[in-house]
C-alpha positions as CSV (number, residue, x, y, z in Angstrom):
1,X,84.0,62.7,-219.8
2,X,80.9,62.0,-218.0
3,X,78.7,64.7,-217.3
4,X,76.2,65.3,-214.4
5,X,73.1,68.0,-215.3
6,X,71.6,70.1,-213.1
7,X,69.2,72.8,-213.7
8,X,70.4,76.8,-213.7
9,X,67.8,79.5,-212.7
10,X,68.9,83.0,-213.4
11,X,66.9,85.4,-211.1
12,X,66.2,88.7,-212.9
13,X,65.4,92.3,-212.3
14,X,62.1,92.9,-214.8
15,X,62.0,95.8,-217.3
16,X,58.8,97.1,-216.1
17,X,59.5,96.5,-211.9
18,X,56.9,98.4,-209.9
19,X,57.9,101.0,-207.7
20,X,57.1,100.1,-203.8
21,X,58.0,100.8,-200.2
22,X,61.2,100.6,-198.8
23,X,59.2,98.6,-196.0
24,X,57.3,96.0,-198.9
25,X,60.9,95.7,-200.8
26,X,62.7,94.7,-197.2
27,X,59.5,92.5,-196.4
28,X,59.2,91.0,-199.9
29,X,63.6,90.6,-199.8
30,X,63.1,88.5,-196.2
31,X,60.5,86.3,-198.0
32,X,62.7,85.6,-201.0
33,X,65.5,84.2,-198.8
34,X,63.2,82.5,-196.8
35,X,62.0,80.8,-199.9
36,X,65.9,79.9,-200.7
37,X,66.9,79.0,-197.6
38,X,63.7,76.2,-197.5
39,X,64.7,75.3,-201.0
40,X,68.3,74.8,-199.7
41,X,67.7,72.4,-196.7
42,X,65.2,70.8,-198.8
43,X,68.3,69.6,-201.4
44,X,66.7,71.0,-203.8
45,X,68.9,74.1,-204.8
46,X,72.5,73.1,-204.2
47,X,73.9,76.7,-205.1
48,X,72.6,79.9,-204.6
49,X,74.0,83.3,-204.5
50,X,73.6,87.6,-206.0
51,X,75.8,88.6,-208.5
52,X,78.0,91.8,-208.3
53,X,79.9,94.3,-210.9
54,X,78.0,92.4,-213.6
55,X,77.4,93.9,-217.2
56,X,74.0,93.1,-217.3
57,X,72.0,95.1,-214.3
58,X,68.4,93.5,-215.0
59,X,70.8,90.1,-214.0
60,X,70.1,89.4,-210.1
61,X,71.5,86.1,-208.7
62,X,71.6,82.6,-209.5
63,X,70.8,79.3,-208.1
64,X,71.8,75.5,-209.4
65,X,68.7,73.4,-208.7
66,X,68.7,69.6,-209.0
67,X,65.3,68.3,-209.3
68,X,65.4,66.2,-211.9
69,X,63.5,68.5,-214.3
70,X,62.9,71.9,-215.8
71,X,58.9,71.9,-214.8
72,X,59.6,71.5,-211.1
73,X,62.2,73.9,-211.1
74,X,60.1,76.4,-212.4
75,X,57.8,75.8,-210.1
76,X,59.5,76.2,-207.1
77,X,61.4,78.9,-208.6
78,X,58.3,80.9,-209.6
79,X,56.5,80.0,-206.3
80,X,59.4,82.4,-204.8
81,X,57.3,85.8,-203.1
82,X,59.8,87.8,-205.1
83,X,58.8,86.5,-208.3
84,X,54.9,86.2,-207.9
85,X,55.1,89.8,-206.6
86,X,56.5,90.4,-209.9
87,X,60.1,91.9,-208.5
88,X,62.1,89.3,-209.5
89,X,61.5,86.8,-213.1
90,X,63.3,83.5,-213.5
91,X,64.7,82.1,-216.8
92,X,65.3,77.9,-216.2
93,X,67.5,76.2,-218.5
94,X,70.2,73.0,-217.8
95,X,73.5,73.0,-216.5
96,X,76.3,70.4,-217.7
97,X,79.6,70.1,-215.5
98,X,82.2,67.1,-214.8
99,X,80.4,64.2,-213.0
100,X,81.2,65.0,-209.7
101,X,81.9,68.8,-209.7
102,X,79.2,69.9,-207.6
């Protein structure tokens, strides 16, 4: 089976968050999906969603990326307002599925 790879960012909640305004976290939370929504019509993120009921709380969303690398992933994942403002982190890593999946 061939196999296409793609690059996974899990968005996370950080063990030492800062506490802010309601009125930074709804201003920060617009720039975020902002950030996504440019990364989606760019192509770059194909996927892109929050999770729910999930075990881990610090475990936010996720997003399936196809740059072509980790590096520029990271980069445009850690370029997100959430993340430099230090209420979201990122972890990068690759993605395998069926040629063709997504």
């Amino acid at each position: 089976m061939e196999l296409d790879r793609y690059e996974l960012v899990l968005l996370k909640r950080p063990e030492n968050q800062a506490t802010i305004s309601e009125e930074e976290s709804d201003r920060l939370q617009e720039l975020h999906l902002s950030h996504l929504n440019a990364l989606t019509e760019s192509g770059d993120i194909l996927v892109v969603g929050p999770f729910d009921e999930q075990v881990d709380p610090t475990l936010r969303g996720m997003a399936i990326y196809k740059t072509g690398s980790l590096e520029r992933t990271r980069g445009l994942a850690t370029s997100d307002p959430a993340v430099i403002a230090g209420r979201l982190e990122v972890e990068v890593m690759y993605f395998f599925c069926p040629r063709g999946q997504l």
